[in-house]
C-alpha positions as CSV (number, residue, x, y, z in Angstrom):
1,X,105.3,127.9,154.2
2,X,108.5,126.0,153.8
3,X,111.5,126.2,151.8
4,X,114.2,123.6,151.3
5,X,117.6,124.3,150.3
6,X,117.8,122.4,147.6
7,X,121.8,122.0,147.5
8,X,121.5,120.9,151.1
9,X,119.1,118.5,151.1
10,X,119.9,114.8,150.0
11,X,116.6,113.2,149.5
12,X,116.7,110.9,152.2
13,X,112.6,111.4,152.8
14,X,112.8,111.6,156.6
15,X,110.6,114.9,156.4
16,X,108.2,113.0,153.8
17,X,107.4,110.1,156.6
18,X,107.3,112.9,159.5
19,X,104.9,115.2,157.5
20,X,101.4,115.0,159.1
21,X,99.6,116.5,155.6
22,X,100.0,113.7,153.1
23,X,101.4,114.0,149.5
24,X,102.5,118.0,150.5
25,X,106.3,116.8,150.5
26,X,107.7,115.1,147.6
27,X,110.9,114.3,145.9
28,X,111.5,115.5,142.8
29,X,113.0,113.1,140.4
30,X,113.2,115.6,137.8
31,X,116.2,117.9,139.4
32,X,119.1,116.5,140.8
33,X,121.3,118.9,143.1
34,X,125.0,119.7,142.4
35,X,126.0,116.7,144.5
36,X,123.7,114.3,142.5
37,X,120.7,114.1,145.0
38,X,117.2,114.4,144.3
39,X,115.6,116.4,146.7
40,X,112.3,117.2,148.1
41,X,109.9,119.8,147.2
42,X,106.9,120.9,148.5
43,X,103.7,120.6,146.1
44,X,100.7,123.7,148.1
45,X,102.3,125.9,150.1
46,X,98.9,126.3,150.8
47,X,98.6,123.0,152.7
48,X,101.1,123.6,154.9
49,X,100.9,123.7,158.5
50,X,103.7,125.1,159.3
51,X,104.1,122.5,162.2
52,X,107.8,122.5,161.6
53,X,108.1,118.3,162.1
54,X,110.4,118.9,158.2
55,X,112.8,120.9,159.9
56,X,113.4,119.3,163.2
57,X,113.2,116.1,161.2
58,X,115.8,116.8,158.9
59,X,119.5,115.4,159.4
60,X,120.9,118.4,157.1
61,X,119.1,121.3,158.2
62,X,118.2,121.6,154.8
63,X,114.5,122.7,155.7
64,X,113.2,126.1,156.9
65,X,109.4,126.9,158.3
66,X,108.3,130.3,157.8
67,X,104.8,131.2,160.0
């Protein structure tokens, strides 16, 4: 399971291209953060791995893994 801070996360899509299950993470261009950003959301917690290649990818730290 992941959860990404949505204030901290800028949409850049680093964790999209690093994700190994494909169409899990997604940007949401429905919401836009206080600082203007679209950020990324996951679509099946389900799916996840929990491999944690999100969270080591992203710049901001803006992604945590939970096992």
């Amino acid at each position: 399971m992941i959860k990404v801070n949505e204030e901290l996360c800028k949409g850049c899509a680093i964790c999209i291209d690093f994700c190994p299950v494909d169409g899990l993470l997604y940007i949401n261009e429905e919401h836009t953060n206080a600082k203007g950003w679209n950020p990324v959301l996951c679509s099946d917690q389900e799916k996840c791995t929990s491999c944690s290649l999100c969270a080591l990818m992203c710049p901001d730290a803006a992604i945590t893994v939970f096992r």
